[in-house]
Steps between C-alpha positions, in 0.01 A plus 500: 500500500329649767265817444257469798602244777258378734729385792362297815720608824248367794398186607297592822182553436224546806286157507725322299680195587755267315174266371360768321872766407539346133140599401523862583837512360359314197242765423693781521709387244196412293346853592879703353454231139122617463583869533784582323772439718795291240754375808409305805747577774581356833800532727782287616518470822447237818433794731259773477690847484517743803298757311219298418507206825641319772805271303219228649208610272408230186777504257475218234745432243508665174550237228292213636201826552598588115471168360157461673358849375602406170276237489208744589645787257543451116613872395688655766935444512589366820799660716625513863571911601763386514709168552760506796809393345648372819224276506558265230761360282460631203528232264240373748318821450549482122350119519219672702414790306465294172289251704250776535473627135460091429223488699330824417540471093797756517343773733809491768731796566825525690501777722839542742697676751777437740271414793540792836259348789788422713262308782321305279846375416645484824164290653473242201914457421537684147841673505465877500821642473600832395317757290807440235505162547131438419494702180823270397305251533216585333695643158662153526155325525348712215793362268399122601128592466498708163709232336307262576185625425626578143602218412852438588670293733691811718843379678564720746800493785401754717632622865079407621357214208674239281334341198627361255314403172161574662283357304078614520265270344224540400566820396259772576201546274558813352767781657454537896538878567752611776401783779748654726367667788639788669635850426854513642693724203835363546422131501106418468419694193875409331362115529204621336640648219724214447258159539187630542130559315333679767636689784243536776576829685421528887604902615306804531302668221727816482775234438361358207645760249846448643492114474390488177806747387723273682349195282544652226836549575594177579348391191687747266822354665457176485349574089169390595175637299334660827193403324549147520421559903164505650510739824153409754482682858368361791263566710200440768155609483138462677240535244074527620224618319520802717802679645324450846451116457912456418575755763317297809636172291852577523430698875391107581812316344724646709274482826529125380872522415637792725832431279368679183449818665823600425412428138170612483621901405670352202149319386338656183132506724186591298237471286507406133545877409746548758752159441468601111602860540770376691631305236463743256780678659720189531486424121593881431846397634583291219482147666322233228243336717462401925492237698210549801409383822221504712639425862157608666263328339557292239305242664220651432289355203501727202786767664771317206206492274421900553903602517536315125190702353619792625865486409519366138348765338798721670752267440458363126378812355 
């Protein structure tokens, strides 16, 4: 599972045009394998999000971009942060999923959640529905997909998916890990507990503690070894060989992308002193590993490179 997670949330990058998008995407992805990163993350979405773009920004889709990095990766597991539910059948996504660990000699990870980005829904037809209807759907979807990527043929008659006898061949290579994203107690971290290897926590720092007593709850109720669960956090950062340099690089995103600005308090800005210092204090909560962005400047060649050598020696210590 997931220790240190190099995700890839940005798509517009200054001088860079469709011909050439793949190839700086590409080497990032190379840049996270060669320095310690272990997951290679990107999201799943059609839109950009409101914090980090116009809904108009690039935006490709996550599993064809996963089955192409894996073909320029050979270490690193490959995972959208995370699958919309509402996007996908999920025997399709099941189908989809094991597709990917095909291609990439069993390197693919599931990660999920009930899908919230109500325009991109609206705009491209996906039903959105209500908070309680989405996370319906998506404990009926994780039945379907766990099944099925375990080897048995799941019938399900549900109130949002039908299968019956679902059958998923080939199987997977070896076991395909399952992320949940999210941190709602009631709902998010229950599904955790009960179908899940990794939950992927999005909430502030001071919340951590709390979360993770609520997982461990769940667990203990549902007579889960807590254990069994890998817990990651996420987050963004911009990373330069000086705290100046990621200061006017990040000061230059969002004169770029006046979107991010409400985001850019939130970003982990420094040099490699300062980002690792910073996630000293975020592995003292008791979360297992990260998963890390670089919004700002990720573009930049060596910036995924510098983030990896910096962060693995905090992380897998």
């Amino acid at each position: 599972m997931t220790r240190l997670g190099y995700q890839i949330p940005n798509f517009t990058y200054p001088g860079v045009t469709s011909a050439g998008l793949y190839e700086v995407i590409a080497r990032q992805a190379v840049e996270a394998e060669e320095s310690g990163f272990d997951t290679v993350l990107v999201m799943d979405h059609f839109y950009q999000l409101p914090l980090l773009g116009d809904p108009a920004n690039e935006m490709l889709e996550c599993y064809t971009l996963l089955a192409a990095l894996s073909q320029r990766t050979s270490r690193v597991r490959l995972s959208a942060l995370v699958t919309g539910n509402t996007y996908r059948n999920p025997a399709l996504l099941a189908k989809t999923v094991t597709a990917l660990d095909i291609v990439s000699g069993g390197r693919a990870q599931l990660g999920i959640g009930a899908g919230w980005y109500e325009q991109e829904h609206t705009a491209l037809g996906f039903e959105f529905g209500t908070f309680t209807d989405r996370f319906e759907r998506l404990e009926e979807a994780l039945q379907i997909i766990t099944g099925m990527l375990r080897g048995d043929r799941p019938t399900l008659e549900g109130r949002w998916y039908a299968v019956r006898d679902a059958i998923n061949s080939p199987a997977p290579v070896g076991r395909i890990p399952v992320m949940i994203g999210g941190a709602g107690e009631r709902k998010t971290l229950r599904m955790a507990a009960q179908y899940a290897d990794e939950s992927n926590l999005i909430c502030p720092i001071d919340d951590i503690p709390r979360k993770l007593e609520v997982l461990d709850a769940h667990c203990a109720k549902l007579g889960r070894d807590r254990s069994e669960l890998t817990v990651t956090y996420q987050t963004s950062v911009a990373i330069a060989p000086t705290r100046e340099q990621a200061i006017r690089e990040a000061d230059e995103a969002v004169a770029r992308i006046p979107e991010m600005a409400a985001r850019r308090p939130t970003i982990i800005c420094g040099d490699p002193d300062d980002v690792a210092a910073a996630y000293e204090r975020i592995m003292a909560t008791g979360v297992d590993g990260v998963t890390v962005n670089l919004p700002t400047n990720c573009h930049i060649e060596g910036r995924v490179r510098l983030l990896g050598q910096t962060l693995a020696p905090v992380v897998f210590r």
